[in-house]
LOKE-978439 format. One record per residue (C-alpha): residue number from 1; x, y, z. Coordinates in Angstrom, 3 decimals. Layout:
N
ZAKOL   num          x          y          z
ZAKOL   NUM          X          Y          Z
...
This chain:
216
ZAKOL   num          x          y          z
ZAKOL     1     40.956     53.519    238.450
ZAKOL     2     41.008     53.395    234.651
ZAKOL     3     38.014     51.646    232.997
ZAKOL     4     38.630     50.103    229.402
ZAKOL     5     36.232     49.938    226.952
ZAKOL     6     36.618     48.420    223.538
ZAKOL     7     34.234     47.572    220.586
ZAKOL     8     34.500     44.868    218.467
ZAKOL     9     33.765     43.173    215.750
ZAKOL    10     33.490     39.647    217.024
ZAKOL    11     35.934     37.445    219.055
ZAKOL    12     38.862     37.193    217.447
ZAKOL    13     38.594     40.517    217.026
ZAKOL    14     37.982     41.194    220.913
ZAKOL    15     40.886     39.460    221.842
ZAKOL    16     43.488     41.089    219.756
ZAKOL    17     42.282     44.523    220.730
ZAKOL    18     42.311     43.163    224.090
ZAKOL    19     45.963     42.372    224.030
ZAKOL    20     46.686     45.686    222.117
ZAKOL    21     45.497     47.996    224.489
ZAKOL    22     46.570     45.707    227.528
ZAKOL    23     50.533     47.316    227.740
ZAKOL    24     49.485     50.707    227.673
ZAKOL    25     46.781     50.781    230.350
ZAKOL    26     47.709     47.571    232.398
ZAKOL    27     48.701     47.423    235.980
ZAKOL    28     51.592     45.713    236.961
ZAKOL    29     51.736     43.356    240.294
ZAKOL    30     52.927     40.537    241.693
ZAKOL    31     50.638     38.040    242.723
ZAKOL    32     50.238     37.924    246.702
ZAKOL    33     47.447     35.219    246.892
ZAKOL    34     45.938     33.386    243.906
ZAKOL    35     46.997     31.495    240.721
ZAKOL    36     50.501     31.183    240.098
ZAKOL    37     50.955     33.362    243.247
ZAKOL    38     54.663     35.405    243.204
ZAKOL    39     54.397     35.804    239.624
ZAKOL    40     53.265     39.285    238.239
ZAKOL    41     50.144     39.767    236.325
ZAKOL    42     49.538     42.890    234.065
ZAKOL    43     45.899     43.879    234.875
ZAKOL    44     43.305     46.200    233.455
ZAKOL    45     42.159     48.219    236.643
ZAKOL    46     38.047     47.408    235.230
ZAKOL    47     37.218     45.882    231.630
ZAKOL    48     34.449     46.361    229.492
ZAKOL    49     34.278     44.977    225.921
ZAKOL    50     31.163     45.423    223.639
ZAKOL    51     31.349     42.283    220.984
ZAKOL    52     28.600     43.414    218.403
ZAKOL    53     28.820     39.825    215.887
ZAKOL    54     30.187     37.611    218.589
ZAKOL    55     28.541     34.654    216.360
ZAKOL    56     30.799     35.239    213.223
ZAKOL    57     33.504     32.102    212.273
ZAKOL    58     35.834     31.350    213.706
ZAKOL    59     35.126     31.827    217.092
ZAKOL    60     38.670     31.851    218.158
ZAKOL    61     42.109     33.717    217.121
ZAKOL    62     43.775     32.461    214.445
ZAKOL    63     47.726     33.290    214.327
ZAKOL    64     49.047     34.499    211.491
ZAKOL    65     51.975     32.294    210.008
ZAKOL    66     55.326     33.556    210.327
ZAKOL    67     54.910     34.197    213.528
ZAKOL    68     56.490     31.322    215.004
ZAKOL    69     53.937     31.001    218.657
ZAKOL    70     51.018     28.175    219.324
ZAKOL    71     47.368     29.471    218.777
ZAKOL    72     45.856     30.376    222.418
ZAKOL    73     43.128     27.842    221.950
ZAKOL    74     41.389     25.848    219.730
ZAKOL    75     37.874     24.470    218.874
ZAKOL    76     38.198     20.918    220.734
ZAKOL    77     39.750     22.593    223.804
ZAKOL    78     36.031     25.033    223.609
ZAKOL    79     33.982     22.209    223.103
ZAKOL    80     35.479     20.334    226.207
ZAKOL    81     34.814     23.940    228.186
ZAKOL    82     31.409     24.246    226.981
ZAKOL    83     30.589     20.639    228.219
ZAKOL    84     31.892     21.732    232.003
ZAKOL    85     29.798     25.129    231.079
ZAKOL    86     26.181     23.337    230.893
ZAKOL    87     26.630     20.271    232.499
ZAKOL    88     26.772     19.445    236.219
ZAKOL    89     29.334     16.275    235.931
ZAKOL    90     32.782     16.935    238.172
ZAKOL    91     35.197     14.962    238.033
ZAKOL    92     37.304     13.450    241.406
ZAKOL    93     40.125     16.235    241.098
ZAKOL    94     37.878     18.913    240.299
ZAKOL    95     36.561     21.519    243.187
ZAKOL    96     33.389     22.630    241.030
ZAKOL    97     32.136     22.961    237.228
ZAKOL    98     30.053     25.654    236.348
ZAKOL    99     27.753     23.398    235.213
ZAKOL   100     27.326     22.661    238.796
ZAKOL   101     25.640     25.932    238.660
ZAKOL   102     24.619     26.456    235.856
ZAKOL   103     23.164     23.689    234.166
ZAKOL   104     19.036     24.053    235.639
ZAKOL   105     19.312     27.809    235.729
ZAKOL   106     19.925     28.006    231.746
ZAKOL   107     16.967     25.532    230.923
ZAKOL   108     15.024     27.686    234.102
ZAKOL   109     15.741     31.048    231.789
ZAKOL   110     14.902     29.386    228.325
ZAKOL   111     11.114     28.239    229.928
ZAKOL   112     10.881     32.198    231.804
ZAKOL   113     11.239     33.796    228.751
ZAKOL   114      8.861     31.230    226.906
ZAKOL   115      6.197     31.548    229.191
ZAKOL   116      6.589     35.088    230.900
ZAKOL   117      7.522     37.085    228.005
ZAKOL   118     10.721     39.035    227.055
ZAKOL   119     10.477     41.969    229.444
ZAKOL   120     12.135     40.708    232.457
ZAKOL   121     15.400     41.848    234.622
ZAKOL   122     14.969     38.485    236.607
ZAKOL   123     16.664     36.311    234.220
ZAKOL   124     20.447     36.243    235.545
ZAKOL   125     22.379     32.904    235.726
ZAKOL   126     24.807     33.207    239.125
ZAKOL   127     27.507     30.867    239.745
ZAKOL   128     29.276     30.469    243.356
ZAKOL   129     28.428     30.818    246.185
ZAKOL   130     29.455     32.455    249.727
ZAKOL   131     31.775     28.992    250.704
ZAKOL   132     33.477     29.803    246.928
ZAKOL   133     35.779     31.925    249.426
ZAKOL   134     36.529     28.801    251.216
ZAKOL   135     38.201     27.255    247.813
ZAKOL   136     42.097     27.126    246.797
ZAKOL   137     41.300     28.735    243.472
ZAKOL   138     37.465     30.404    243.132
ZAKOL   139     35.145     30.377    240.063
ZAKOL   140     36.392     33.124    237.767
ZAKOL   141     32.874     33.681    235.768
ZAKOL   142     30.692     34.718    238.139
ZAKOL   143     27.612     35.277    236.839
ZAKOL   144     25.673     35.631    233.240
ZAKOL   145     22.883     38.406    232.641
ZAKOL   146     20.725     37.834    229.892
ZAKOL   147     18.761     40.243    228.019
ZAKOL   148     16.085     39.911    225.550
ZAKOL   149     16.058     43.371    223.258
ZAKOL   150     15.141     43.763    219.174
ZAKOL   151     14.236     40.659    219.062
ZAKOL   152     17.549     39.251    219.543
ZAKOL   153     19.057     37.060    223.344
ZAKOL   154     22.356     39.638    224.519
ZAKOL   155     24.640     38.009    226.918
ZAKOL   156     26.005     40.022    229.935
ZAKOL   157     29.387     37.719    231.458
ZAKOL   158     31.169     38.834    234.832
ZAKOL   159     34.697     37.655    235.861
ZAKOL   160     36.296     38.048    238.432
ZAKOL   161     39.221     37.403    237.544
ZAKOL   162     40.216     36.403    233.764
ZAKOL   163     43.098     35.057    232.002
ZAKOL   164     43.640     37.100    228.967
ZAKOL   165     45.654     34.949    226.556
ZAKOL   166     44.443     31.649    226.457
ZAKOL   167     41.041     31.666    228.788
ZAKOL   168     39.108     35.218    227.082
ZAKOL   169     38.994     33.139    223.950
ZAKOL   170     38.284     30.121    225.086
ZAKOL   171     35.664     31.169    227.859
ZAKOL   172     33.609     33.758    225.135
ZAKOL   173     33.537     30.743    222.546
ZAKOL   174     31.450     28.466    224.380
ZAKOL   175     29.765     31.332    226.096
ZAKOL   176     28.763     32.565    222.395
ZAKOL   177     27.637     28.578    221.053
ZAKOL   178     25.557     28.848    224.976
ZAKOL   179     23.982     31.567    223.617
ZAKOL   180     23.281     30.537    220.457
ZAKOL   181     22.031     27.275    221.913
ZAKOL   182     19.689     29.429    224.199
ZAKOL   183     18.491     31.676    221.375
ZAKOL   184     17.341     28.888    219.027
ZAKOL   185     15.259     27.380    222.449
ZAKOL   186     13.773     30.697    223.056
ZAKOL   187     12.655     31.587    219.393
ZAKOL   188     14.727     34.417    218.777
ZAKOL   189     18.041     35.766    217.020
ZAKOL   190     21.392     35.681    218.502
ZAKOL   191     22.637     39.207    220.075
ZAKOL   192     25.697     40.717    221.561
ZAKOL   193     27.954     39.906    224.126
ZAKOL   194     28.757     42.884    226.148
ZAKOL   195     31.881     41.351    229.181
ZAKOL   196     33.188     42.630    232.213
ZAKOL   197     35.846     42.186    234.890
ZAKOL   198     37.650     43.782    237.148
ZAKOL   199     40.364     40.786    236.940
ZAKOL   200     41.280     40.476    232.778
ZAKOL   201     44.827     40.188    233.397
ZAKOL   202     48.435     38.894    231.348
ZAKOL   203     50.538     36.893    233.369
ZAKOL   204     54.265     37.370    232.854
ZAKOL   205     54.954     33.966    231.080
ZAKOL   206     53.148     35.123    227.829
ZAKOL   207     53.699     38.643    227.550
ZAKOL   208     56.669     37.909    225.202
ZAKOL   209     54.019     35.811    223.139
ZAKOL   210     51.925     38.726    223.502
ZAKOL   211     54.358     41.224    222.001
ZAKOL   212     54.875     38.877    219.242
ZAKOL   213     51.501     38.386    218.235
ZAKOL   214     51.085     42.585    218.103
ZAKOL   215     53.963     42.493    215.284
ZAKOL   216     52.958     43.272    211.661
């Protein structure tokens, strides 16, 4: 098993190293049950990625012109994402939200470390469940660990399993404006985000966009 640990600046940042270092220590497979399953992902083995300014504009990748491919995301599609992030609405065609989850937990957090203090390990936002098995496609985040240190609200995300081109930027932009939403509640400055997954993968579609976006 290799584990991969990058540093970054901030999100955009995050990403491209992401992509960078993704076709030199990915795993190749095809897909045997799962999204888009008899395709063939390219998968870091365990991921780790220390964003240090996760709060700095933009939020998401910008691509430079000449290059001729569509931006991975954009602002309106992480606005809609942050909405199913904190809010338990779902519509008719939808299995779950993670709002479903999530949405008493983060105002549960925001009052713990208002009126217990900052020195906690308790405060950790789950999401699923043991009948998520029992679902076509699972929640990929899994869980969000929170951490009050320096005076400033660090945000700990699991995935299971994580779509590297278009949902790693999407996904850590409304994480980041949760956090900064939770920060401002709680009284205190906006930290890191420090992600993991055992699951941050490429699927085979977009690793010509991929290639193209690593040219000079």
């Amino acid at each position: 098993m290799h584990i991969q640990f990058i540093e970054a600046r901030d999100l955009p940042d995050a990403w491209f190293q992401s992509i960078y270092n993704i076709f030199e220590h990915g795993y190749t497979y095809t897909i045997d049950r799962g999204s888009f399953k008899g395709n063939k992902r390219l998968e870091y083995d365990f991921f780790v990625v220390r964003i240090k300014h996760p709060g700095t504009r933009p939020l998401v990748p910008d691509i430079p012109p000449g290059l001729g491919i569509p931006p991975p995301t954009d602002m309106d599609y992480v606005e809609r994402y942050l909405e199913k992030l904190i809010t338990s609405y779902k519509a008719d065609n939808e299995e779950y939200t993670y709002g479903e989850d999530l949405e008493k937990q983060i105002e549960m957090i925001i009052d713990m470390y208002k009126k217990d203090g900052f020195n906690t390990n308790q405060a950790y936002m789950a999401v699923g469940n043991a009948s998520s098995l029992l679902l076509k496609d699972p929640q990929c985040l899994r869980g969000i660990d929170t951490r009050i240190r320096y005076g400033k609200l660090h945000f700990f995300p699991y995935f299971r399993s994580w779509d590297l081109w278009a949902g790693f930027p999407s996904n850590l932009a409304a994480i980041q404006m949760l956090k900064e939403y939770m920060a401002k509640e709680i009284g205190v400055e906006d930290g890191e985000i420090i992600a993991m997954s055992k699951g941050l993968h490429l699927y085979d579609y977009v690793w010509d966009l991929a290639r193209q976006r690593l040219r000079k």
